[in-house]
N, C-alpha and C positions, 0 to 999 in steps of 0.2 A: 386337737389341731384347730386352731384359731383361724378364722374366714378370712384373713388376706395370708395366712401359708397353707391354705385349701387352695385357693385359685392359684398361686405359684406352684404346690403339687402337681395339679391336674394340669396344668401348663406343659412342664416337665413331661409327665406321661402321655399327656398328647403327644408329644415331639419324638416321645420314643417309638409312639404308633406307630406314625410318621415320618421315620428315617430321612426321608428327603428333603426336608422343611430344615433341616439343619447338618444335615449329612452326617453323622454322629456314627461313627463304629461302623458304617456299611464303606464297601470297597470303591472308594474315591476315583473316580476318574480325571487325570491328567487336566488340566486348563491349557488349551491353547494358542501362547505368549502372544499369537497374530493380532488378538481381539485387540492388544493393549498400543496404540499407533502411539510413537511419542513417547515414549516410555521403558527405553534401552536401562538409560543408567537407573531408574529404579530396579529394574526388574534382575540388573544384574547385584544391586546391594539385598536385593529380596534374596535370588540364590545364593549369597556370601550366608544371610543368616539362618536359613533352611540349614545349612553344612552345621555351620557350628550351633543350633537350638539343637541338633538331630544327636551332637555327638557331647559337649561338654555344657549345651544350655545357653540359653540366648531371649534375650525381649525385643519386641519394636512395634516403638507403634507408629503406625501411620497415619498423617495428619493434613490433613486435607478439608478447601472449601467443598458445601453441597455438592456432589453432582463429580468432584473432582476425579474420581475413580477410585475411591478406597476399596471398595467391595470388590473389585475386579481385582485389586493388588492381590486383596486378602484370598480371593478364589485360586487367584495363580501360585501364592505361597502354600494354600492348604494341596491344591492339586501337585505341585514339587514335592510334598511333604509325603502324600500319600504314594507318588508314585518310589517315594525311599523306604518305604517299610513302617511310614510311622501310623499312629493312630489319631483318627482328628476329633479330637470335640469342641463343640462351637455352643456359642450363646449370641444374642443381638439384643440390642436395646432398640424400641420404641420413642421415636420422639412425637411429642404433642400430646403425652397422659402421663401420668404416674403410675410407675410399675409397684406392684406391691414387692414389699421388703423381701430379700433372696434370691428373687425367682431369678438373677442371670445368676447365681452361683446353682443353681435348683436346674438350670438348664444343662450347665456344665457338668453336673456330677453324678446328675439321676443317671446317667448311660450308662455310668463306672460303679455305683454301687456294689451289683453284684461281686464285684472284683474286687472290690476295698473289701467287703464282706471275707474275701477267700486271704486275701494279703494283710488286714490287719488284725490286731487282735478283737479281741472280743469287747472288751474297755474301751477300745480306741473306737472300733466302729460302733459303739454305741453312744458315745460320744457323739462324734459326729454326725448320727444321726439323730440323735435329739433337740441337738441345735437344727439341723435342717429343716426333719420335718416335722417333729414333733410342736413347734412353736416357734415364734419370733424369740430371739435369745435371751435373756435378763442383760442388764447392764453390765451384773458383776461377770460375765457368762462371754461378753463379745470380746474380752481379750483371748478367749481359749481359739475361738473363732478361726483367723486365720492360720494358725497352727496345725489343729482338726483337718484346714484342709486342705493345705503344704501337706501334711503329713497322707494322706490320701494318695495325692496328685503323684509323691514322690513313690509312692511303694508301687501304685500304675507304672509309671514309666521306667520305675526296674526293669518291669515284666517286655514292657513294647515300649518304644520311643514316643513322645507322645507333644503333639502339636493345641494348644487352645487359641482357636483362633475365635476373635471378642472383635463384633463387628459392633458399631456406634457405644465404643464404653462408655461416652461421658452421657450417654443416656439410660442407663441401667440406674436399679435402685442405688443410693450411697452404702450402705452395707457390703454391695456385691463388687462395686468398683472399689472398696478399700481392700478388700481381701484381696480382690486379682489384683490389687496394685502390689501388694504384700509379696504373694507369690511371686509375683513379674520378679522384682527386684532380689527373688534365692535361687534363681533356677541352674546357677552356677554349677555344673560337678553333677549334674544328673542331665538326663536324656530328657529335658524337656523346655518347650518353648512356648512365649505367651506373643503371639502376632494379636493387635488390638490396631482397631481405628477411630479414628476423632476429631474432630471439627474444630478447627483456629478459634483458642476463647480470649478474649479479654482479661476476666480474671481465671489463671487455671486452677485445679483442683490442687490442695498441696501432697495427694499423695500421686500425682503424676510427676513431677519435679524430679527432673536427673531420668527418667527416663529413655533408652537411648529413641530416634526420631527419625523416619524417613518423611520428609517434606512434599506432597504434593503441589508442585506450583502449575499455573495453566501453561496447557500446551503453547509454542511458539504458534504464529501465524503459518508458515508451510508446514509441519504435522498435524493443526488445527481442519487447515485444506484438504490432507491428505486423508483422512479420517472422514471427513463430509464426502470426500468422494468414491470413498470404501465402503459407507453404508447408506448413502443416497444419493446414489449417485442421477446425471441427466436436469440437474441446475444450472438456469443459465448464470453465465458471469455476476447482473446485476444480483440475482437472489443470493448466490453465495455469498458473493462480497457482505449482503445485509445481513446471514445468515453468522455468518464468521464473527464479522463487528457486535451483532447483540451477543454471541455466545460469549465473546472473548476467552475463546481457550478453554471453557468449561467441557468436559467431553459430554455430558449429559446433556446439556444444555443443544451441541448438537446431534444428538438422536432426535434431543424432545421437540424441538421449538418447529412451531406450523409456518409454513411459508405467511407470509403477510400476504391478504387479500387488498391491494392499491383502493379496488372501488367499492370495499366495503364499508358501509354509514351506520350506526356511528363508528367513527376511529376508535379502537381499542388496541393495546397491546397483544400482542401472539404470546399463549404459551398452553400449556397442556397441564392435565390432571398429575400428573407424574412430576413434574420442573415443579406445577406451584406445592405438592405436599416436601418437594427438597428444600427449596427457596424459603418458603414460607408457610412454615407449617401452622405457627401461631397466630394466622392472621386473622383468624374467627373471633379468637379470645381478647382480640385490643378492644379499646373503647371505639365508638360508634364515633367519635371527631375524630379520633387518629385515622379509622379509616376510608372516612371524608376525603381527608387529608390528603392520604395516602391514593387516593383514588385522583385529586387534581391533579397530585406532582406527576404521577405515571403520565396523566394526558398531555402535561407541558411538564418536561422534567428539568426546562432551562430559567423558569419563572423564581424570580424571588420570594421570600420566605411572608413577605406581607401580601404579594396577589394572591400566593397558596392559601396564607388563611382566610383572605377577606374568602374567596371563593367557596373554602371549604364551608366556611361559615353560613356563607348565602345557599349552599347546598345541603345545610342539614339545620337550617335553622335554628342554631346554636350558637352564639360567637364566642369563637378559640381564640385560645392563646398561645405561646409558645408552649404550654403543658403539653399541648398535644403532640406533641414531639418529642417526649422522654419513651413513651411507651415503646413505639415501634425502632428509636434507638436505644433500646436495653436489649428488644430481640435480636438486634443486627442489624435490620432490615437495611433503615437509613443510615444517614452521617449527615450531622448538622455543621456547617461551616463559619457559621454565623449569619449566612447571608442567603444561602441556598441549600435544597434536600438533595443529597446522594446516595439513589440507593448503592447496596454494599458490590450488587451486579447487576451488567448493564438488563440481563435476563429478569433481575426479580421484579422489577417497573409490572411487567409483565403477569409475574404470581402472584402478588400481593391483591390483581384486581379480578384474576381468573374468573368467571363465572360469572361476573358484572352484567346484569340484565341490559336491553337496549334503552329501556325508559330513564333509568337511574345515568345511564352512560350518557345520555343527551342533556338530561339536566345538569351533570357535570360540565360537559362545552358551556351549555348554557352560562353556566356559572363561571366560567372559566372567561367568555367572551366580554359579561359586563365589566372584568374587573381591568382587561388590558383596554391601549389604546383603540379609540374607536378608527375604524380603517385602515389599521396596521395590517400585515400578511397575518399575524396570528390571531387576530379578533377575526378574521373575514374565514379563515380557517375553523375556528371552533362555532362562529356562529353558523357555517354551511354544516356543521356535524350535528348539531343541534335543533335541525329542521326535519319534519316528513315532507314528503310529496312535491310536486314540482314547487316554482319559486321562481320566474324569470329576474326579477328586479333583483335577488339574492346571486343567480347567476350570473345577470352583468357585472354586479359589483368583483364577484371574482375570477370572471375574466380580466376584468381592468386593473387589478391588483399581481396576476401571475408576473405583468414582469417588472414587480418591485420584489420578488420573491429571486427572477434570474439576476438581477443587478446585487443580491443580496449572498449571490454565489450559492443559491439551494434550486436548483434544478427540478430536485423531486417533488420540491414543494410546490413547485411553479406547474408540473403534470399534476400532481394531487388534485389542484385549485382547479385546471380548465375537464378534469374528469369529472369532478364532484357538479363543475357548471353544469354540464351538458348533461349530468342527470336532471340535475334541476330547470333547467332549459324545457321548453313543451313543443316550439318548431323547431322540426326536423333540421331546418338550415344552421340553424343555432346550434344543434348539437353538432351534426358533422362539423362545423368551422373551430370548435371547440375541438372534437377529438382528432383532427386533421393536426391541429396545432401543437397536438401533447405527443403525438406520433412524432412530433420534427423535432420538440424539444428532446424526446425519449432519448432519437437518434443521436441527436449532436453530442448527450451525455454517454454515448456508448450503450444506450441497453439494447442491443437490437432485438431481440425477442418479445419485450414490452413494444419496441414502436411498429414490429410486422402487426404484430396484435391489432391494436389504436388503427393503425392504418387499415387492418380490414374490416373492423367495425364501419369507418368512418364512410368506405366505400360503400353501405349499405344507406347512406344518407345523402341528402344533396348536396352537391360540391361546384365550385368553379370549375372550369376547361384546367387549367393550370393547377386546382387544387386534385380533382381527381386523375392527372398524370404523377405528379407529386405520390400521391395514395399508392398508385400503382405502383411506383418504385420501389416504395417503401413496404410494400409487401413479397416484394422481391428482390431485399437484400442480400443471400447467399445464395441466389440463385443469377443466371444469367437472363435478360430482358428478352422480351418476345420480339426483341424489335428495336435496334437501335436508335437512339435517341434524335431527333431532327430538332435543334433548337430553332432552324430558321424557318417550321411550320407553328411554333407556338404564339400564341397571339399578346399583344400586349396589355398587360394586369391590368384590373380596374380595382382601386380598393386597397384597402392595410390588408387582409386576408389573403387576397389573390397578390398581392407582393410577397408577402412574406412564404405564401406555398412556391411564389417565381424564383427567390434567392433560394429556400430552399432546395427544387429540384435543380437550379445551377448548380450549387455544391454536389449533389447526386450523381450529374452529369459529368462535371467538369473532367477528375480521373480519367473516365474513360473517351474522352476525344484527341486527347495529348497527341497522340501520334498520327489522329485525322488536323490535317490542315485547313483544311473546308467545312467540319465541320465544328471544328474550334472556332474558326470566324465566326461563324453562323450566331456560338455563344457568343462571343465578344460584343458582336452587334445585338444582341437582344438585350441585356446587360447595358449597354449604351442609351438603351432606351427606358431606362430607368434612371432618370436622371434626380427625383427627389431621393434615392438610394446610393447617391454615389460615393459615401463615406462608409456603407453600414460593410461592417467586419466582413458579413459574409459575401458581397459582393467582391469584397477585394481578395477575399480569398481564392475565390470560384473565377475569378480573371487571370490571378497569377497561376493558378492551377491549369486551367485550359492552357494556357500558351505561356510555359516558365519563361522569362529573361526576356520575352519579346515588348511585353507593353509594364517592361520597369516604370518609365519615367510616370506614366498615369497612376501605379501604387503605392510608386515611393511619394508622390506628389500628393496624393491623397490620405498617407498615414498620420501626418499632423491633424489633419478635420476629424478623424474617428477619431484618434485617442483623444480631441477636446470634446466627445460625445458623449461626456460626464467618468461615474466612476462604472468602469467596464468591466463587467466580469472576469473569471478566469478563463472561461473558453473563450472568448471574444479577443481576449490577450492573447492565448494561440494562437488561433487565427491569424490573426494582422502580422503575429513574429513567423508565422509559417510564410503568409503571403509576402513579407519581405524575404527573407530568404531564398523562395523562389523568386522573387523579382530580380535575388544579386543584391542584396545590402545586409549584409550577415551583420554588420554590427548593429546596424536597428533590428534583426532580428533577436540577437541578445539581448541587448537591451530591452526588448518586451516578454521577453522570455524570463528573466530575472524579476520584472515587474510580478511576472506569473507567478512565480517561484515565492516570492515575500507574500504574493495574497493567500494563494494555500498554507504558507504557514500560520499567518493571521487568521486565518479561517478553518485553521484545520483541515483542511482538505488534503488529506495522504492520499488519496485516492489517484488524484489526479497528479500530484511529485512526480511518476514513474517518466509519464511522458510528456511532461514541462522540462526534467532534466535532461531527457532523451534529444530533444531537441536545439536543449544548447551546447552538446555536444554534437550536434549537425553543423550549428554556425561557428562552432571554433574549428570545425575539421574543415569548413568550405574559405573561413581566412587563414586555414595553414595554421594555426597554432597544435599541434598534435599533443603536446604534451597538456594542456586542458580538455581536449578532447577526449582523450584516453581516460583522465581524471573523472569528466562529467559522467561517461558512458558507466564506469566505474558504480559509480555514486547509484546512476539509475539501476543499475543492474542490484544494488543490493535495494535499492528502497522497494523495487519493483520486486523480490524474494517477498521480504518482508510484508508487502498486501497479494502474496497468491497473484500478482501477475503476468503470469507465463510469456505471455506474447510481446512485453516490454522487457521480462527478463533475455528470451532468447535474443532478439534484437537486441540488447544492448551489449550482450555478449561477441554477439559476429563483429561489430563495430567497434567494439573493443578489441578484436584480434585484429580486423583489418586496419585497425588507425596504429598500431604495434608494429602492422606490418611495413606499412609506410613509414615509420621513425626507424625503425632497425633494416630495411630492407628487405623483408621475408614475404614469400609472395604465400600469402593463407589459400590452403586449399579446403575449400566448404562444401564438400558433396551429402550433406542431408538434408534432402528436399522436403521432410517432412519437418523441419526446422526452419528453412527456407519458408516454408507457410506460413509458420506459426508468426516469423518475423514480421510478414508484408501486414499483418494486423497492424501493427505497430508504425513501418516506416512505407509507404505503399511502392516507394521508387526502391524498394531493397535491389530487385538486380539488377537491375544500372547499376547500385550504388557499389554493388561488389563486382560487377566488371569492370568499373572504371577505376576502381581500387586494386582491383588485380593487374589490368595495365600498368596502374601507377608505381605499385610495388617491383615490377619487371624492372623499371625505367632506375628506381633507387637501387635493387638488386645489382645493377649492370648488364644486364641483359637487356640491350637496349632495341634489339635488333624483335624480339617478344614485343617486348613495349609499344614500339613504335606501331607494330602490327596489330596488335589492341587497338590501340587510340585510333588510328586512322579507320579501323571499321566503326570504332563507337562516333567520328564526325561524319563520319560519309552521309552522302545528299541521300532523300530528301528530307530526311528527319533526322538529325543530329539527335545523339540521346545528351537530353539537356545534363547531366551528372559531369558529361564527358569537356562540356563547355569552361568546367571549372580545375580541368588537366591539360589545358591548352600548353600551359608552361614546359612540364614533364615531355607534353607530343612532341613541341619544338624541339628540346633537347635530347630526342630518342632520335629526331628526325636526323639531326646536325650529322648525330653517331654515327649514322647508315650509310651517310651519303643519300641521303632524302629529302636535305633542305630544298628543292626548286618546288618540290611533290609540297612541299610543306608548305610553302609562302602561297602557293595557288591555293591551297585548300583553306587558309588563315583569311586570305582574302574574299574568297567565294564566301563564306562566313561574314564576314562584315558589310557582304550583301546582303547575303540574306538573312540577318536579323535586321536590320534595317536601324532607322536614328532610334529607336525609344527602347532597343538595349540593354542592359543590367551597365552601371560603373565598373562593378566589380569584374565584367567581362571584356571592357572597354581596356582596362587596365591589365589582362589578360593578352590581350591582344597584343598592345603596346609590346608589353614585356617579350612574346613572344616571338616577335619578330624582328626585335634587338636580339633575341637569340642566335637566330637564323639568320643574323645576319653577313653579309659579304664584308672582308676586312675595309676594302677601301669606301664602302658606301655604308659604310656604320654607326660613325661618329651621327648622323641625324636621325637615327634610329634611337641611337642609345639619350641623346639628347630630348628627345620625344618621351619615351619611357621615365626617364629621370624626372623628367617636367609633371608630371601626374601627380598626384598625392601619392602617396605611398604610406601614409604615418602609422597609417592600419590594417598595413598589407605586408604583413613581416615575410612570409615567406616568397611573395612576390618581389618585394625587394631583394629580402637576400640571394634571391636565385637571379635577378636582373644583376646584381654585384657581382656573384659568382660568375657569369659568361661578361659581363666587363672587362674580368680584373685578366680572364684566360686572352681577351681582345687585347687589353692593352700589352698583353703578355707576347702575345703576337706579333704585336708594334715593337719590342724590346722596349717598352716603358716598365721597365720592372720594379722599379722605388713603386711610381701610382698602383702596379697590380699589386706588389704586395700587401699594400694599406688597406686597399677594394678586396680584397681577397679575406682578408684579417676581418673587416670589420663584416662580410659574409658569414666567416666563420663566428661572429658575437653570436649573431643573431640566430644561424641555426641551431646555436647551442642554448639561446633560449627558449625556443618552442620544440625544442628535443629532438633535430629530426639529426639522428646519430648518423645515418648511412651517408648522408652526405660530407661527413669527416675526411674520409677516404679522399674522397673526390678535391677536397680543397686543398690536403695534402698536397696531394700530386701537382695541384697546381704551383703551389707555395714552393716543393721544392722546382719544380722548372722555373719559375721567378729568382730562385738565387738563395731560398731561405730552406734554413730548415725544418723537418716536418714533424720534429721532438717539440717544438713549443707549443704546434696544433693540436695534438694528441693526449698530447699530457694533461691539458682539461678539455678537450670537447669531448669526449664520449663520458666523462662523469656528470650529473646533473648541475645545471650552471648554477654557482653558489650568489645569495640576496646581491652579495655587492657590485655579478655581474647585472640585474636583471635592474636593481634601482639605482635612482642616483643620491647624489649625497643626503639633499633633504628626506626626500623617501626613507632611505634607509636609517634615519633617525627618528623618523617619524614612527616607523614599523617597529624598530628597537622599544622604544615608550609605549608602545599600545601593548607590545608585548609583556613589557613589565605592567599590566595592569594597571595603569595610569588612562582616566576618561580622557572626553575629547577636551573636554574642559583644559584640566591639567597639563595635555599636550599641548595646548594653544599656548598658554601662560609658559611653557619653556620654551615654544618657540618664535612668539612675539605674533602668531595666527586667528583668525577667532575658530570655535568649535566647529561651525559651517565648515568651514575648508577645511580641517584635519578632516571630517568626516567624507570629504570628498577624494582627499589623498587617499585614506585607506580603501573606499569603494575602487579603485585605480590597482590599490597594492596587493590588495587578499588573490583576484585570480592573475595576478603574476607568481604569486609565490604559491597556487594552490590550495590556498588554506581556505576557511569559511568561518573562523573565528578568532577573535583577539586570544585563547588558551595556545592556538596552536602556532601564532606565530613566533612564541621563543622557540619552538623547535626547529623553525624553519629560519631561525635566526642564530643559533646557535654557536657559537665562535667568529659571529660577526662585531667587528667595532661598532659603537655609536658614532657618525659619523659629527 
């Protein structure tokens, strides 16, 4: 016996020891299916082949990245296997050594000898045991080979059904994976089956070719969730989320990968002994500049392919070339683009450096830092990771840099930088102002368990008056305060630090005084006394917020100076489209809202889609357009699936049945309050917003007599709930219905008291509307003449509802030519923002005018087709974008320059819906060119 089929012998025999190590002929117990989250429709083509390997013969191999779950498939197909009666033999290959020649067939068939022994002949089984164990086979000798031990395998599985289940084959000696390829491919017409698994190759072997293939692909993002919170669970939001995005879908990857320590120095990669030998098993064996290399790219994995080498170079004192980048993509690792390194997963960054001492890891920042620009966020970055011991002069600098990091839309980076300061920092003062600071940025980016943190640290240092109330709050974010907030005993800031803790704890506060009157002033006026802050986003947010629609005219007046505040991040863009909104200008809320929308995609930032979309389906639901609200809410609810954001999906869910309900008339009943919670994360005005929608829905229903009874508790003195401000229209006309109009006009008017001149428009315009409703036949005409006088050009549903009780007035009057027109062109326009239930309604009108109610029915309640919604230009212009023609070439048919086409379609796409020139031949489809 020759010394590499002595070591695969005693391999063999060990394992027989050993039963457990391979589970071989001892009585299998069952796998179960729960461990495998994600993983239905494999595991149901696993049990399809279990049935037919057990009765007429069956192969599959399954194929899959590291870490993907092969072994799991393969446990739950042996454990089916065995609980059918069959018998299991297993083999496994080793990656990162050379097996010696046989030992996976030497694994496989040492269990069964004895039984080949009893089943075959005497020629045969000496055969096959000469080749086994007697020596590596002659040349002339390895054709008999797979024959010997087909012929084995099949006379076993006469006797019992018989399962070989071949975990990592394309790691086995080449001898043993030709043979089981051999067998795989007869197992037809006998009771046995070959289950094998194996890793995505570049080039594959050619005796796997035709094999049949169960595809491991990564888990989606909600089963990816679902699985983190099944086996570790008690993460907050922000770790998930990063937990999630490095794994991508690998199931190993989240078992394996360690939370990230934020203020650990130097920065390395998270990953574990177990991820780097799946990931990266070869990484010992590369050359010493590849994994240089490979060591800069993990620390900056967005750096081009000349700062990698200079760096790597300056870190191992060799200078590389692009050679150093064949090795480690031949193993996988990377992907060279031409331009940039990608490793093959976002987790290997991670394995490739595992183990990486601290001295070695800092001289990489080191080297990392000479090679970018000096003063950048990422040199001020690598050069803080590449320092011991304090360093004030290193820490100023990267406080003064964090917010070129938030104007750069990275948040984390911008807490990394003021953490890392205040390590390096040596007065006390210095660090608290520091970690006060990362505590507020935490907050505003959502992590709240990172900024209770920060904030109680920071509490242990010394702080401003204004910084350490700020502190305090912030370590009592789920909880309720000792002690309600008094903005009018807070003193006035001295200093950038002590402002920025003052707007911060504004924002903190603001929510919760809304429904104090006194002591929303209190903020108003302190706020006021910040007058070098009277543009900054968060002031205007924490204004509109304290007191919605009361002090419009000061935020709408002041959203031109912020937005000319340079290029404004993405939260800062919320903000100001939140604070308009509440101030009553939904369409500059939009419109900042979209700005929002285009920087997260430019930026990548899926994160934050969920509730940038969430909100522009607030300002189409608050201008009456339903049918883009419904759309938007739509839209969030699935991107919000998609990143595991429960608390944007359920909220955007309820607002999607409510804004339904309101277009069809259906009054949504939502009695889980444990949903109801989840929501106010998301929208914090949720019940308002679904009791004034439940009102509202009464009032379209026809149940006016509900309605009116709603509304009139949500305005009653002394706090209107501001939601309610924007159903003014609905109240009137619930009111008209009752016989309520005197109750109505008093309370309309009491209202125009007490908000006083500075207003919302859009409530102004409310008003207007509202009281041409209510109003008296013969004192009408100056009402309605009032109302008409307003702008209206963005107020569809205020319009058409001021037309609709016109056209019923003029109806009144027996002017029935002008009501029917005014009636007609009401009915346009409901039926472009969708709101169906009001069909009925204009019916009725139309036929007591003298017409009939077959021409209104017969398209309002179908969705209004392109040629109702554009006009002639538009709808040529739509036409041509559709046929995939640029703006270029639309201009040139239409005598335009590109500029304007490009402005027409940003007009056209949310009329018709769509979000892409692919989709609007559909939404064009049986339209003329006009």
């Amino acid at each position: 016996m020759n010394t590499q089929t002595q070591s695969a012998f005693f391999s063999a025999e060990e394992a027989v020891r050993h039963p457990s190590s391979i589970g071989a002929t001892v009585p299998y117990e069952s796998v179960n299916d729960s461990r495998l989250v994600g993983r239905d429709g494999e595991l149901e083509v696993l049990r399809a082949f279990v049935r037919d390997a057990l009765t007429d013969g069956a192969t599959l191999v399954v194929r899959g990245a590291a870490g993907s779950g092969k072994s799991e498939i393969l446990e739950a197909g042996a454990g089916s296997a065995a609980a059918a009666g069959a018998r299991i033999l297993r083999c496994t290959g080793i990656r990162g050594g050379r097996p010696p020649e046989l030992s996976g067939l030497l694994q496989v068939l040492w269990p069964v000898l004895g039984d080949a022994r009893r089943l075959l002949t005497g020629r045969q089984f000496h055969a096959l045991e000469t080749l086994l164990v007697d020596g590596a086979p002659a040349p002339q000798d390895r054709g008999r080979m797979p024959f010997a031990v087909l012929g084995a395998l099949e006379a076993v599985s006469a006797d019992q059904p018989l399962l070989i289940v071949v975990d990592n084959w394309d790691a086995l000696d080449e001898p043993s994976r030709d043979v089981l390829a051999f067998v795989a491919r007869r197992t037809a017409g006998r009771p046995l089956g070959l289950l094998m698994s194996a890793r995505p190759q570049h080039t594959r072997p050619a005796s796997a070719e035709g094999l049949p293939e169960l595809l491991l692909h990564p888990l989606p993002w909600a089963q990816s969730a679902a699985l983190l919170a099944k086996t570790r669970p008690g993460n907050d939001p922000r770790t998930e989320r990063e937990l999630l995005a490095t794994a991508a879908g690998n199931p190993l990857a989240l078992l394996e990968l360690p939370t990230q320590a934020d203020h650990s120095a130097p920065y390395l990669p998270a990953s574990s002994d177990r991820l780097a030998a799946a990931l990266a098993p070869w990484t010992a064996q590369l050359p010493a500049g590849t994994r240089d290399l490979l060591l800069v790219a993990a620390l900056h994995p967005t750096a081009d392919i000349p700062a990698l080498l200079s760096a790597a170079s300056r870190l191992g004192g060799v200078a590389l070339d692009l050679a150093a980048v064949e090795p480690a993509e031949r193993q996988g690792i990377v992907m060279f683009d031409g331009m940039r390194l990608h490793f093959s997963h976002p987790a290997t960054a991670g394995a490739v450096v595992h183990g990486t001492g601290p001295r070695r890891c800092r001289s990489a920042h080191a080297a990392l830092a000479a090679e970018l620009k000096q003063g950048s966020v990422r040199h001020m970055w690598h050069l803080s990771q590449a320092v011991e011991g304090p360093d004030p002069e290193l820490a100023a600098r990267l406080e003064d840099v964090h917010g070129h990091a938030l104007r750069q839309n990275e948040p984390g980076t911008a807490v990394r930088l003021l953490r890392r300061a205040a390590d390096l920092y040596s007065r006390p003062e210095d660090q608290g102002r520091c970690l006060l600071r990362a505590a507020q940025l935490a907050y505003g980016a959502d992590w709240v368990r990172m900024a209770r943190t920060l904030a109680h640290h920071a509490l242990r240092l010394p702080l401003g008056p204004l910084g350490t109330l700020c502190a305090e709050r912030l370590t009592r974010l789920e909880s309720s305060p000792a002690r309600p907030a008094d903005p009018a005993a807070w003193p006035t800031p001295v200093g950038a630090a002590e402002q920025d803790s003052a707007l911060e704890l504004a924002q903190l506060v603001a929510p919760t005084v809304t429904k104090d009157i006194e002591r929303a002033g209190a903020l108003l006026s302190f706020l006021d006394r910040l007058p070098d802050r009277a543009d900054d986003p968060r002031l205007l947010h924490a204004m509109a917020t304290a007191m919605p629609l009361r002090r419009s005219s000061a935020v709408i007046e002041r959203l031109p100076d912020a937005l000319g505040r340079g290029d404004l991040p993405v939260r800062d863009l919320e903000r100001l489209g939140e604070a308009a909104l509440l101030a009553g200008a939904p369409l500059q809320a939009l419109d900042l809202q979209r700005q929002a929308e285009r920087r997260c995609r430019f930026h990548d930032l899926h994160d934050l889609m969920p509730g940038v979309l969430l909100r522009q389906g607030l300002a189409h639901l608050v201008t009456g357009d339903w049918g883009q609200a419904e759309r938007a809410f739509r839209r969030c609810g699935e991107s919000a699936e998609e990143r595991g954001h429960d608390h944007h999906t359920t909220a955007a869910g309820l607002l999607e049945q409510l804004t339904r309900g309101l277009r069809t008339g259906t009054v949504v009943s939502w009695d889980d309050a444990r949903a109801r919670d989840v929501a106010r994360r998301s929208v914090a005005a949720m019940d308002d917003i679904v009791a004034v929608s439940t009102g509202w829905a009464q009032v379209e229903s026809g149940d006016f007599a509900a309605g009116y009874t709603t509304l009139a508790r949500l305005l009653a003195a002394p706090a209107p709930c501001t939601a309610a401000l924007f159903a003014l229209v609905p109240f009137a006309e619930a009111a008209d219905a009752v016989n309520a109009a005197d109750e109505a006009r008093a309370r309309l008017r009491q209202l125009e008291r007490e908000l006083g001149p500075e207003h919302a428009p859009i409530v102004s315009v409310g008003l207007a509307v509202a009281q041409a409703v209510l109003a008296v036949d013969q004192h009408g005409a100056p009402l309605y003449e009032r109302a008409f006088a307003m702008d209206l050009s963005h107020h569809h549903f205020l319009e058409a509802s001021l037309r609709l009780a016109h056209g019923r007035w003029l109806r009144r009057r027996r002017e029935f030519s002008d009501s029917r027109v005014t009636l007609r062109q009401a009915a346009a326009t409901f039926a472009m923002i969708g709101a169906e239930a009001r069909v009925a309604r204009i019916t009725e009108e139309l036929r007591a005018s003298g017409e009939s109610a077959g021409t209104v029915t017969s398209g309002a309640s179908r969705p209004a087709p392109a040629a109702g919604l554009l006009n002639a230009q538009e709808l040529r212009i739509a036409t041509l974008a559709g046929q995939g023609l640029s703006n270029r070439q639309i201009g040139a048919e239409c005598g335009l320059s590109p500029r304007t086409i490009g402005s027409y379609l940003y007009q056209i796409f949310p009329r018709l819906g769509v979000t892409t020139r692919a989709q609007l031949a559909t939404a064009l489809r049986n339209e003329p060119v006009g």
